[in-house]
C-alpha positions in Angstrom: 0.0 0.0 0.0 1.3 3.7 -0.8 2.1 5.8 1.9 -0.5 9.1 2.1 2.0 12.0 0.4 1.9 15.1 2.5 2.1 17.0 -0.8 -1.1 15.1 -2.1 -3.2 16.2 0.8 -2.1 19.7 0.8 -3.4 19.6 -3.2 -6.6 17.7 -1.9 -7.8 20.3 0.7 -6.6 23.6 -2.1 -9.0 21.8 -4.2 -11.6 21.5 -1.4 -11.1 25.4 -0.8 -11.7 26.2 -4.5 -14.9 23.9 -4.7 -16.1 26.0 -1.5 -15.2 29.2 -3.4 -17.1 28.3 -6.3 -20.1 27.2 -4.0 -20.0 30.9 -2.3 -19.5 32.6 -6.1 -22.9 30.2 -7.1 -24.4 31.9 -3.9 -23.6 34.6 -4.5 -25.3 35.3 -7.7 -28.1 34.0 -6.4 -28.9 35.3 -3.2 -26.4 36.9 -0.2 -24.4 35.0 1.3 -26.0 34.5 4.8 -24.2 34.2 7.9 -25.2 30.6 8.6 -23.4 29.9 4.9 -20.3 31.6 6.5 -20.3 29.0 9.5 -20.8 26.2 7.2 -18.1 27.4 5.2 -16.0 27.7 8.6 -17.3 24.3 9.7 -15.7 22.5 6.3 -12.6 24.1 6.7 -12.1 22.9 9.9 -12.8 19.4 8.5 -10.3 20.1 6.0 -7.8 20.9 8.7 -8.7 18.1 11.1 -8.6 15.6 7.8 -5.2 16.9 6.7 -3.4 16.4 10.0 -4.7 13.2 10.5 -3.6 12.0 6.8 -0.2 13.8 7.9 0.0 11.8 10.8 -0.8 8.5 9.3 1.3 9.4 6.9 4.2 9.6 9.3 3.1 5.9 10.8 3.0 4.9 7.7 6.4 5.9 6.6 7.9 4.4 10.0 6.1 1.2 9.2 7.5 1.1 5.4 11.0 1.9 6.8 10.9 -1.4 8.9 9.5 -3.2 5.7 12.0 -1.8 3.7 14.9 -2.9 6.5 13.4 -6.1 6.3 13.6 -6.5 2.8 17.2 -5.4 2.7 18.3 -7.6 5.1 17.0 -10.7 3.4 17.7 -10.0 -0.1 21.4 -8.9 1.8 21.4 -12.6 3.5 20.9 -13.9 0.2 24.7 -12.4 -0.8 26.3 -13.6 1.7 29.9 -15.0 1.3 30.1 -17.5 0.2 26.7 -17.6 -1.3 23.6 -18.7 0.2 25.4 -20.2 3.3 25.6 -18.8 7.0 29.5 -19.2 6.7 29.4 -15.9 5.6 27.4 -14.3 8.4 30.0 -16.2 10.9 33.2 -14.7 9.2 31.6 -11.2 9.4 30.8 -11.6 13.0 34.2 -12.9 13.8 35.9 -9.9 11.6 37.4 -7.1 14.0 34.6 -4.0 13.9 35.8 -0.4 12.9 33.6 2.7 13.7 31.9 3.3 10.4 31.9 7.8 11.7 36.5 7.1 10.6 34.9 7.0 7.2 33.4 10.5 8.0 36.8 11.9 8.0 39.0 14.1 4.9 40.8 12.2 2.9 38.6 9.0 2.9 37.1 7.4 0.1 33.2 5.3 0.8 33.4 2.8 -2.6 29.7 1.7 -3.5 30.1 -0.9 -5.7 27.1 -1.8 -8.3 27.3 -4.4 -10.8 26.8 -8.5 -11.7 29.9 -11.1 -11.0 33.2 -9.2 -12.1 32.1 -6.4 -9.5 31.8 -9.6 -6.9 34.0 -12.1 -6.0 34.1 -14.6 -8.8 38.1 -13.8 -9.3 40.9 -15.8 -9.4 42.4 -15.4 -6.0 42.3 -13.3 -3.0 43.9 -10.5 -1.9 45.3 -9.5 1.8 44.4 -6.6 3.4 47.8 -4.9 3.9 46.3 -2.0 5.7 44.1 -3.2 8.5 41.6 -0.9 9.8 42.0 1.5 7.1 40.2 -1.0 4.7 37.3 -1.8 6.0 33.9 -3.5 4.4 30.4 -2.2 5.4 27.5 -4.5 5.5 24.3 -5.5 7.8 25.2 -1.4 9.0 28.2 -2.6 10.5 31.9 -1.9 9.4 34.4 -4.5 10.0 38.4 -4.9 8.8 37.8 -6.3 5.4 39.0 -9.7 4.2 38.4 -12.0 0.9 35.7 -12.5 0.2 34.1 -9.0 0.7 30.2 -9.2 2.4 27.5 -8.0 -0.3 28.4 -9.7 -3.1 28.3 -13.2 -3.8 30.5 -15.8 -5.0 33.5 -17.4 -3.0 36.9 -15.9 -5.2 38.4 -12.8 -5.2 37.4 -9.1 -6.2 39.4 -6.4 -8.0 38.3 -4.2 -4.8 41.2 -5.7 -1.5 44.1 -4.9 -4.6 42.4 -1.8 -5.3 42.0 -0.3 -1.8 45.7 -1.5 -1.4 46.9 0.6 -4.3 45.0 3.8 -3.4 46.4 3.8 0.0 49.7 3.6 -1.0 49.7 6.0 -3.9 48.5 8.1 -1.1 45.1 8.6 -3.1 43.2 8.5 -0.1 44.0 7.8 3.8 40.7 5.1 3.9 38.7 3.3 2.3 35.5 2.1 3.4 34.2 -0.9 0.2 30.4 -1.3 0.0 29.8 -4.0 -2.2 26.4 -4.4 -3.7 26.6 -7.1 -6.5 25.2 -10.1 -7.5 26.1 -12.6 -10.3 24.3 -12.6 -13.7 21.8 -9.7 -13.0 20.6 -7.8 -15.6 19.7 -4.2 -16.0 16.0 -4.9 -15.2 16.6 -5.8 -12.1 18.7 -2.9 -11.6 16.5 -0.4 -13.2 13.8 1.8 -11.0 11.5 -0.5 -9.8 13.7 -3.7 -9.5 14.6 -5.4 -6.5 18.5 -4.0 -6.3 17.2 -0.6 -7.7 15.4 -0.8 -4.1 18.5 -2.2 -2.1 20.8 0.1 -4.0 18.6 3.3 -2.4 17.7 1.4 1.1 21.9 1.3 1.2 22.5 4.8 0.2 19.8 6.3 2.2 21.3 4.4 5.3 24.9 5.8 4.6 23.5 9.3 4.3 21.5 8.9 7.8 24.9 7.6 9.0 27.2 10.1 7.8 29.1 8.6 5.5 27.6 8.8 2.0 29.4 7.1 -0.7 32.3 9.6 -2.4 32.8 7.0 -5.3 30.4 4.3 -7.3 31.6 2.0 -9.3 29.2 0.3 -12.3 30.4 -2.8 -13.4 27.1 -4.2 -15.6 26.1 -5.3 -19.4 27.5 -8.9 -19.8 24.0 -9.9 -18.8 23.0 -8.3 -21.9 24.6 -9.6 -24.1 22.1 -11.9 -25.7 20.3 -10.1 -28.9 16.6 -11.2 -27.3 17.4 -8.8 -24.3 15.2 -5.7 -24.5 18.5 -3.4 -23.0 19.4 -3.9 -26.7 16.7 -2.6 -28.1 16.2 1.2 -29.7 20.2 1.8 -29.8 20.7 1.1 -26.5 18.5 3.9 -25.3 16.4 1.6 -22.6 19.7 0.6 -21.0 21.1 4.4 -21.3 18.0 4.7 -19.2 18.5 2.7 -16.6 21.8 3.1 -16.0 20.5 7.9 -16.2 18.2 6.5 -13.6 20.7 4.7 -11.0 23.3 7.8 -11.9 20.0 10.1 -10.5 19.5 7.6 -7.5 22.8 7.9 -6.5 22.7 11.7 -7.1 19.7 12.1 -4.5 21.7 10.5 -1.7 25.2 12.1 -2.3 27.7 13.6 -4.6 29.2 10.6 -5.3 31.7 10.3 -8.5 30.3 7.3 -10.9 32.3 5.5 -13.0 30.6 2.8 -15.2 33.2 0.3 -16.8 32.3 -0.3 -20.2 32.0 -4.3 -20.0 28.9 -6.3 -22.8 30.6 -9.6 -23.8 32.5 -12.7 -22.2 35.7 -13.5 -23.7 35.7 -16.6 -26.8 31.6 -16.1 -27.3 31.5 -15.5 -31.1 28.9 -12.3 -31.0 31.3 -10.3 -29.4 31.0 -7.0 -27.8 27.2 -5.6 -27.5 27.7 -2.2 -29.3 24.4 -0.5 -28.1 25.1 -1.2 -24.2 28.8 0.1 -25.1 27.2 3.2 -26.9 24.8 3.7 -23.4 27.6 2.6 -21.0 30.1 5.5 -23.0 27.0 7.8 -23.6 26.4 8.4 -19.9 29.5 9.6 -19.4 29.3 12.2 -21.8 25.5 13.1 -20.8 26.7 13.4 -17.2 30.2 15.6 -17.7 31.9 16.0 -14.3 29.6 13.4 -12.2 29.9 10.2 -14.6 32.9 9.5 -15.1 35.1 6.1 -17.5 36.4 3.2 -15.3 38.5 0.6 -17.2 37.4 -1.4 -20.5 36.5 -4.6 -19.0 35.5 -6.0 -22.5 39.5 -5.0 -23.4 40.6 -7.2 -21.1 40.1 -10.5 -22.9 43.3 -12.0 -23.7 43.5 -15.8 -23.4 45.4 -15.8 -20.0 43.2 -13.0 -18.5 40.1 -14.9 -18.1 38.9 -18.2 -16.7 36.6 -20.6 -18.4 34.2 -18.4 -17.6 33.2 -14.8 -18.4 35.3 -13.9 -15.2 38.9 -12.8 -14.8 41.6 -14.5 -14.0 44.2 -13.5 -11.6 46.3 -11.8 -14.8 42.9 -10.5 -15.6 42.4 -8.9 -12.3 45.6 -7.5 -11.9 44.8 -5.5 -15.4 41.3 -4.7 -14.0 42.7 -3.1 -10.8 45.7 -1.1 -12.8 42.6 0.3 -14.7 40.5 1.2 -11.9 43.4 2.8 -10.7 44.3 4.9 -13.6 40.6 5.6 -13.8 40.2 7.1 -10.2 43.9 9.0 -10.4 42.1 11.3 -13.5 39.8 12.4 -10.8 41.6 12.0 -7.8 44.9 12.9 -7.4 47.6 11.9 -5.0 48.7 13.7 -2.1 51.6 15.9 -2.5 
Protein backbone atom coordinates (compact mmCIF):
# COMPACT_ATOMS: atom_id res chain seq x y z
CA UNK A 1 0.00 0.00 0.00
CA UNK A 2 1.25 3.73 -0.77
CA UNK A 3 2.07 5.81 1.88
CA UNK A 4 -0.50 9.14 2.07
CA UNK A 5 1.98 11.96 0.37
CA UNK A 6 1.90 15.11 2.49
CA UNK A 7 2.10 17.00 -0.82
CA UNK A 8 -1.05 15.07 -2.13
CA UNK A 9 -3.18 16.20 0.77
CA UNK A 10 -2.08 19.74 0.75
CA UNK A 11 -3.41 19.59 -3.17
CA UNK A 12 -6.60 17.72 -1.91
CA UNK A 13 -7.75 20.32 0.71
CA UNK A 14 -6.64 23.57 -2.07
CA UNK A 15 -9.00 21.80 -4.16
CA UNK A 16 -11.56 21.47 -1.38
CA UNK A 17 -11.12 25.36 -0.77
CA UNK A 18 -11.67 26.18 -4.48
CA UNK A 19 -14.87 23.87 -4.72
CA UNK A 20 -16.08 26.01 -1.46
CA UNK A 21 -15.19 29.24 -3.44
CA UNK A 22 -17.09 28.32 -6.34
CA UNK A 23 -20.11 27.21 -4.00
CA UNK A 24 -19.95 30.89 -2.29
CA UNK A 25 -19.51 32.57 -6.12
CA UNK A 26 -22.86 30.24 -7.14
CA UNK A 27 -24.43 31.89 -3.87
CA UNK A 28 -23.62 34.64 -4.48
CA UNK A 29 -25.34 35.31 -7.68
CA UNK A 30 -28.06 33.95 -6.38
CA UNK A 31 -28.89 35.30 -3.20
CA UNK A 32 -26.38 36.90 -0.20
CA UNK A 33 -24.38 35.00 1.26
CA UNK A 34 -26.03 34.54 4.79
CA UNK A 35 -24.18 34.19 7.94
CA UNK A 36 -25.20 30.58 8.62
CA UNK A 37 -23.44 29.93 4.95
CA UNK A 38 -20.27 31.65 6.48
CA UNK A 39 -20.31 29.01 9.45
CA UNK A 40 -20.79 26.22 7.18
CA UNK A 41 -18.12 27.38 5.17
CA UNK A 42 -15.95 27.67 8.56
CA UNK A 43 -17.25 24.26 9.67
CA UNK A 44 -15.70 22.54 6.28
CA UNK A 45 -12.60 24.11 6.71
CA UNK A 46 -12.11 22.86 9.87
CA UNK A 47 -12.82 19.38 8.50
CA UNK A 48 -10.29 20.12 6.01
CA UNK A 49 -7.83 20.86 8.66
CA UNK A 50 -8.71 18.08 11.14
CA UNK A 51 -8.62 15.57 7.78
CA UNK A 52 -5.22 16.93 6.69
CA UNK A 53 -3.37 16.38 9.99
CA UNK A 54 -4.72 13.21 10.51
CA UNK A 55 -3.61 12.01 6.84
CA UNK A 56 -0.18 13.84 7.92
CA UNK A 57 -0.02 11.78 10.84
CA UNK A 58 -0.80 8.47 9.28
CA UNK A 59 1.28 9.44 6.93
CA UNK A 60 4.21 9.60 9.28
CA UNK A 61 3.12 5.85 10.78
CA UNK A 62 2.99 4.86 7.73
CA UNK A 63 6.43 5.90 6.62
CA UNK A 64 7.91 4.42 9.95
CA UNK A 65 6.07 1.15 9.25
CA UNK A 66 7.54 1.11 5.38
CA UNK A 67 10.99 1.86 6.84
CA UNK A 68 10.85 -1.37 8.91
CA UNK A 69 9.45 -3.24 5.69
CA UNK A 70 11.99 -1.83 3.75
CA UNK A 71 14.90 -2.91 6.50
CA UNK A 72 13.41 -6.09 6.30
CA UNK A 73 13.62 -6.46 2.82
CA UNK A 74 17.20 -5.44 2.69
CA UNK A 75 18.32 -7.62 5.09
CA UNK A 76 17.03 -10.73 3.36
CA UNK A 77 17.75 -9.99 -0.05
CA UNK A 78 21.44 -8.91 1.78
CA UNK A 79 21.40 -12.56 3.53
CA UNK A 80 20.90 -13.90 0.22
CA UNK A 81 24.67 -12.39 -0.75
CA UNK A 82 26.26 -13.59 1.73
CA UNK A 83 29.88 -15.01 1.32
CA UNK A 84 30.13 -17.51 0.22
CA UNK A 85 26.69 -17.58 -1.28
CA UNK A 86 23.56 -18.69 0.18
CA UNK A 87 25.37 -20.22 3.27
CA UNK A 88 25.56 -18.78 7.03
CA UNK A 89 29.47 -19.16 6.71
CA UNK A 90 29.42 -15.90 5.56
CA UNK A 91 27.37 -14.31 8.39
CA UNK A 92 30.01 -16.25 10.88
CA UNK A 93 33.21 -14.73 9.16
CA UNK A 94 31.60 -11.19 9.44
CA UNK A 95 30.81 -11.57 13.00
CA UNK A 96 34.24 -12.89 13.79
CA UNK A 97 35.93 -9.87 11.64
CA UNK A 98 37.36 -7.09 13.96
CA UNK A 99 34.65 -4.00 13.93
CA UNK A 100 35.78 -0.39 12.86
CA UNK A 101 33.59 2.67 13.75
CA UNK A 102 31.90 3.30 10.45
CA UNK A 103 31.94 7.75 11.73
CA UNK A 104 36.49 7.11 10.58
CA UNK A 105 34.95 7.05 7.17
CA UNK A 106 33.39 10.48 8.01
CA UNK A 107 36.84 11.95 8.02
CA UNK A 108 38.95 14.07 4.88
CA UNK A 109 40.80 12.24 2.92
CA UNK A 110 38.58 8.99 2.88
CA UNK A 111 37.08 7.38 0.14
CA UNK A 112 33.23 5.33 0.82
CA UNK A 113 33.40 2.82 -2.59
CA UNK A 114 29.75 1.67 -3.54
CA UNK A 115 30.12 -0.91 -5.67
CA UNK A 116 27.10 -1.84 -8.26
CA UNK A 117 27.34 -4.40 -10.85
CA UNK A 118 26.84 -8.45 -11.75
CA UNK A 119 29.95 -11.10 -10.97
CA UNK A 120 33.20 -9.15 -12.12
CA UNK A 121 32.10 -6.36 -9.48
CA UNK A 122 31.84 -9.58 -6.93
CA UNK A 123 34.02 -12.06 -5.98
CA UNK A 124 34.13 -14.57 -8.75
CA UNK A 125 38.14 -13.79 -9.29
CA UNK A 126 40.86 -15.78 -9.43
CA UNK A 127 42.39 -15.41 -6.01
CA UNK A 128 42.31 -13.29 -3.00
CA UNK A 129 43.85 -10.46 -1.89
CA UNK A 130 45.32 -9.50 1.79
CA UNK A 131 44.40 -6.56 3.42
CA UNK A 132 47.77 -4.90 3.86
CA UNK A 133 46.25 -1.96 5.68
CA UNK A 134 44.14 -3.15 8.53
CA UNK A 135 41.57 -0.89 9.80
CA UNK A 136 41.99 1.50 7.05
CA UNK A 137 40.18 -0.96 4.71
CA UNK A 138 37.33 -1.78 6.05
CA UNK A 139 33.91 -3.45 4.37
CA UNK A 140 30.37 -2.16 5.36
CA UNK A 141 27.49 -4.52 5.52
CA UNK A 142 24.34 -5.50 7.75
CA UNK A 143 25.22 -1.42 8.95
CA UNK A 144 28.20 -2.63 10.52
CA UNK A 145 31.91 -1.94 9.42
CA UNK A 146 34.36 -4.46 9.96
CA UNK A 147 38.40 -4.92 8.76
CA UNK A 148 37.76 -6.26 5.45
CA UNK A 149 38.98 -9.71 4.21
CA UNK A 150 38.37 -11.95 0.88
CA UNK A 151 35.72 -12.53 0.22
CA UNK A 152 34.08 -8.97 0.70
CA UNK A 153 30.21 -9.18 2.39
CA UNK A 154 27.49 -7.98 -0.28
CA UNK A 155 28.42 -9.69 -3.09
CA UNK A 156 28.30 -13.22 -3.77
CA UNK A 157 30.51 -15.77 -5.03
CA UNK A 158 33.51 -17.37 -2.99
CA UNK A 159 36.95 -15.91 -5.16
CA UNK A 160 38.45 -12.77 -5.15
CA UNK A 161 37.43 -9.11 -6.18
CA UNK A 162 39.39 -6.41 -8.01
CA UNK A 163 38.28 -4.19 -4.78
CA UNK A 164 41.19 -5.71 -1.54
CA UNK A 165 44.06 -4.93 -4.55
CA UNK A 166 42.45 -1.78 -5.31
CA UNK A 167 42.04 -0.35 -1.78
CA UNK A 168 45.65 -1.50 -1.41
CA UNK A 169 46.92 0.65 -4.34
CA UNK A 170 45.03 3.76 -3.42
CA UNK A 171 46.45 3.82 0.03
CA UNK A 172 49.74 3.59 -1.05
CA UNK A 173 49.69 6.02 -3.92
CA UNK A 174 48.53 8.11 -1.06
CA UNK A 175 45.12 8.56 -3.09
CA UNK A 176 43.24 8.52 -0.05
CA UNK A 177 43.97 7.81 3.76
CA UNK A 178 40.71 5.12 3.90
CA UNK A 179 38.67 3.25 2.34
CA UNK A 180 35.48 2.09 3.36
CA UNK A 181 34.25 -0.92 0.22
CA UNK A 182 30.38 -1.33 -0.03
CA UNK A 183 29.81 -4.00 -2.20
CA UNK A 184 26.40 -4.45 -3.69
CA UNK A 185 26.58 -7.08 -6.52
CA UNK A 186 25.21 -10.14 -7.49
CA UNK A 187 26.06 -12.62 -10.30
CA UNK A 188 24.34 -12.65 -13.68
CA UNK A 189 21.83 -9.67 -12.95
CA UNK A 190 20.64 -7.80 -15.65
CA UNK A 191 19.71 -4.23 -16.05
CA UNK A 192 15.96 -4.89 -15.24
CA UNK A 193 16.65 -5.76 -12.05
CA UNK A 194 18.65 -2.95 -11.58
CA UNK A 195 16.54 -0.42 -13.16
CA UNK A 196 13.75 1.80 -11.01
CA UNK A 197 11.47 -0.53 -9.75
CA UNK A 198 13.69 -3.70 -9.49
CA UNK A 199 14.64 -5.36 -6.46
CA UNK A 200 18.51 -4.03 -6.30
CA UNK A 201 17.17 -0.65 -7.72
CA UNK A 202 15.38 -0.77 -4.07
CA UNK A 203 18.49 -2.20 -2.14
CA UNK A 204 20.75 0.12 -3.98
CA UNK A 205 18.61 3.34 -2.38
CA UNK A 206 17.67 1.42 1.10
CA UNK A 207 21.91 1.31 1.21
CA UNK A 208 22.50 4.83 0.16
CA UNK A 209 19.83 6.31 2.22
CA UNK A 210 21.35 4.36 5.31
CA UNK A 211 24.86 5.82 4.55
CA UNK A 212 23.49 9.33 4.31
CA UNK A 213 21.49 8.85 7.81
CA UNK A 214 24.87 7.58 8.99
CA UNK A 215 27.24 10.05 7.76
CA UNK A 216 29.08 8.58 5.52
CA UNK A 217 27.62 8.75 1.96
CA UNK A 218 29.43 7.12 -0.73
CA UNK A 219 32.25 9.62 -2.38
CA UNK A 220 32.81 6.99 -5.29
CA UNK A 221 30.40 4.26 -7.29
CA UNK A 222 31.59 2.02 -9.27
CA UNK A 223 29.25 0.28 -12.31
CA UNK A 224 30.41 -2.80 -13.39
CA UNK A 225 27.11 -4.22 -15.61
CA UNK A 226 26.11 -5.27 -19.40
CA UNK A 227 27.46 -8.89 -19.76
CA UNK A 228 24.00 -9.87 -18.75
CA UNK A 229 22.97 -8.32 -21.88
CA UNK A 230 24.56 -9.64 -24.08
CA UNK A 231 22.10 -11.87 -25.68
CA UNK A 232 20.34 -10.14 -28.90
CA UNK A 233 16.64 -11.24 -27.28
CA UNK A 234 17.41 -8.83 -24.31
CA UNK A 235 15.20 -5.74 -24.49
CA UNK A 236 18.45 -3.42 -23.01
CA UNK A 237 19.44 -3.85 -26.71
CA UNK A 238 16.71 -2.63 -28.15
CA UNK A 239 16.22 1.21 -29.70
CA UNK A 240 20.20 1.77 -29.85
CA UNK A 241 20.70 1.07 -26.45
CA UNK A 242 18.51 3.90 -25.28
CA UNK A 243 16.42 1.61 -22.65
CA UNK A 244 19.74 0.65 -20.99
CA UNK A 245 21.09 4.42 -21.27
CA UNK A 246 18.01 4.72 -19.18
CA UNK A 247 18.51 2.72 -16.59
CA UNK A 248 21.83 3.10 -16.03
CA UNK A 249 20.46 7.91 -16.15
CA UNK A 250 18.24 6.50 -13.55
CA UNK A 251 20.68 4.66 -11.00
CA UNK A 252 23.28 7.80 -11.89
CA UNK A 253 19.98 10.10 -10.49
CA UNK A 254 19.49 7.58 -7.53
CA UNK A 255 22.79 7.88 -6.50
CA UNK A 256 22.73 11.71 -7.07
CA UNK A 257 19.74 12.14 -4.46
CA UNK A 258 21.73 10.53 -1.75
CA UNK A 259 25.24 12.11 -2.35
CA UNK A 260 27.74 13.64 -4.61
CA UNK A 261 29.17 10.62 -5.34
CA UNK A 262 31.73 10.31 -8.55
CA UNK A 263 30.34 7.32 -10.91
CA UNK A 264 32.35 5.51 -13.02
CA UNK A 265 30.60 2.80 -15.17
CA UNK A 266 33.23 0.35 -16.83
CA UNK A 267 32.31 -0.35 -20.18
CA UNK A 268 32.03 -4.30 -20.00
CA UNK A 269 28.93 -6.34 -22.76
CA UNK A 270 30.60 -9.59 -23.80
CA UNK A 271 32.48 -12.74 -22.16
CA UNK A 272 35.69 -13.51 -23.66
CA UNK A 273 35.71 -16.61 -26.79
CA UNK A 274 31.58 -16.09 -27.33
CA UNK A 275 31.49 -15.46 -31.14
CA UNK A 276 28.90 -12.30 -31.03
CA UNK A 277 31.29 -10.32 -29.44
CA UNK A 278 30.99 -7.05 -27.79
CA UNK A 279 27.20 -5.58 -27.47
CA UNK A 280 27.71 -2.24 -29.34
CA UNK A 281 24.38 -0.52 -28.08
CA UNK A 282 25.11 -1.25 -24.22
CA UNK A 283 28.80 0.12 -25.10
CA UNK A 284 27.21 3.22 -26.90
CA UNK A 285 24.80 3.65 -23.38
CA UNK A 286 27.59 2.64 -20.98
CA UNK A 287 30.10 5.47 -22.99
CA UNK A 288 26.99 7.82 -23.56
CA UNK A 289 26.42 8.41 -19.86
CA UNK A 290 29.45 9.60 -19.38
CA UNK A 291 29.26 12.20 -21.78
CA UNK A 292 25.47 13.13 -20.79
CA UNK A 293 26.71 13.35 -17.19
CA UNK A 294 30.19 15.56 -17.73
CA UNK A 295 31.92 16.00 -14.32
CA UNK A 296 29.58 13.35 -12.23
CA UNK A 297 29.89 10.18 -14.60
CA UNK A 298 32.90 9.51 -15.09
CA UNK A 299 35.14 6.06 -17.53
CA UNK A 300 36.45 3.18 -15.34
CA UNK A 301 38.49 0.59 -17.23
CA UNK A 302 37.35 -1.45 -20.48
CA UNK A 303 36.52 -4.57 -19.05
CA UNK A 304 35.48 -5.98 -22.50
CA UNK A 305 39.47 -4.95 -23.44
CA UNK A 306 40.58 -7.24 -21.11
CA UNK A 307 40.11 -10.49 -22.94
CA UNK A 308 43.27 -11.99 -23.66
CA UNK A 309 43.48 -15.77 -23.42
CA UNK A 310 45.45 -15.83 -19.98
CA UNK A 311 43.25 -12.97 -18.54
CA UNK A 312 40.08 -14.87 -18.05
CA UNK A 313 38.91 -18.25 -16.70
CA UNK A 314 36.63 -20.58 -18.43
CA UNK A 315 34.18 -18.42 -17.60
CA UNK A 316 33.23 -14.77 -18.39
CA UNK A 317 35.26 -13.89 -15.16
CA UNK A 318 38.86 -12.84 -14.80
CA UNK A 319 41.65 -14.51 -13.98
CA UNK A 320 44.25 -13.52 -11.60
CA UNK A 321 46.26 -11.80 -14.80
CA UNK A 322 42.94 -10.50 -15.59
CA UNK A 323 42.41 -8.88 -12.25
CA UNK A 324 45.61 -7.51 -11.91
CA UNK A 325 44.83 -5.53 -15.44
CA UNK A 326 41.29 -4.74 -14.04
CA UNK A 327 42.67 -3.08 -10.81
CA UNK A 328 45.66 -1.15 -12.75
CA UNK A 329 42.57 0.30 -14.72
CA UNK A 330 40.51 1.24 -11.91
CA UNK A 331 43.36 2.82 -10.69
CA UNK A 332 44.27 4.89 -13.57
CA UNK A 333 40.64 5.63 -13.80
CA UNK A 334 40.21 7.05 -10.24
CA UNK A 335 43.87 9.04 -10.41
CA UNK A 336 42.15 11.27 -13.47
CA UNK A 337 39.84 12.37 -10.77
CA UNK A 338 41.58 12.00 -7.78
CA UNK A 339 44.90 12.92 -7.39
CA UNK A 340 47.61 11.87 -4.98
CA UNK A 341 48.67 13.67 -2.07
CA UNK A 342 51.64 15.86 -2.52
Amino acid sequence: MAPFDRYDVVRSSIVLVGLLVVWIGARAVTSETTLRDLRDISAALADVRAQQARLAQASDQQQALLLKLEALQSDRLLSDMRTPAYSAEGAALFAKAMKVDCRTFAQPRSAVILILGQSNAGNYGEGRSPNNHGADVANYFGQQCAVAAEPLMGSDGNGGSPWMALANTTLEAKVFDRVLLVPLTLGGTGMTRWNAGGDLYMLAESTLRRLARSGIPPTHVFWVQGEAERFDGSRYRRNGGADYFDGLQAIVNLVRRYSQAKVFVSPTSSCRGEERGPAPEIRWAQTEIVRENSGVVFSGPDLDAIDLPEQRTATCHLSEAGMKAFVSGWHAAIQTVEPAAK
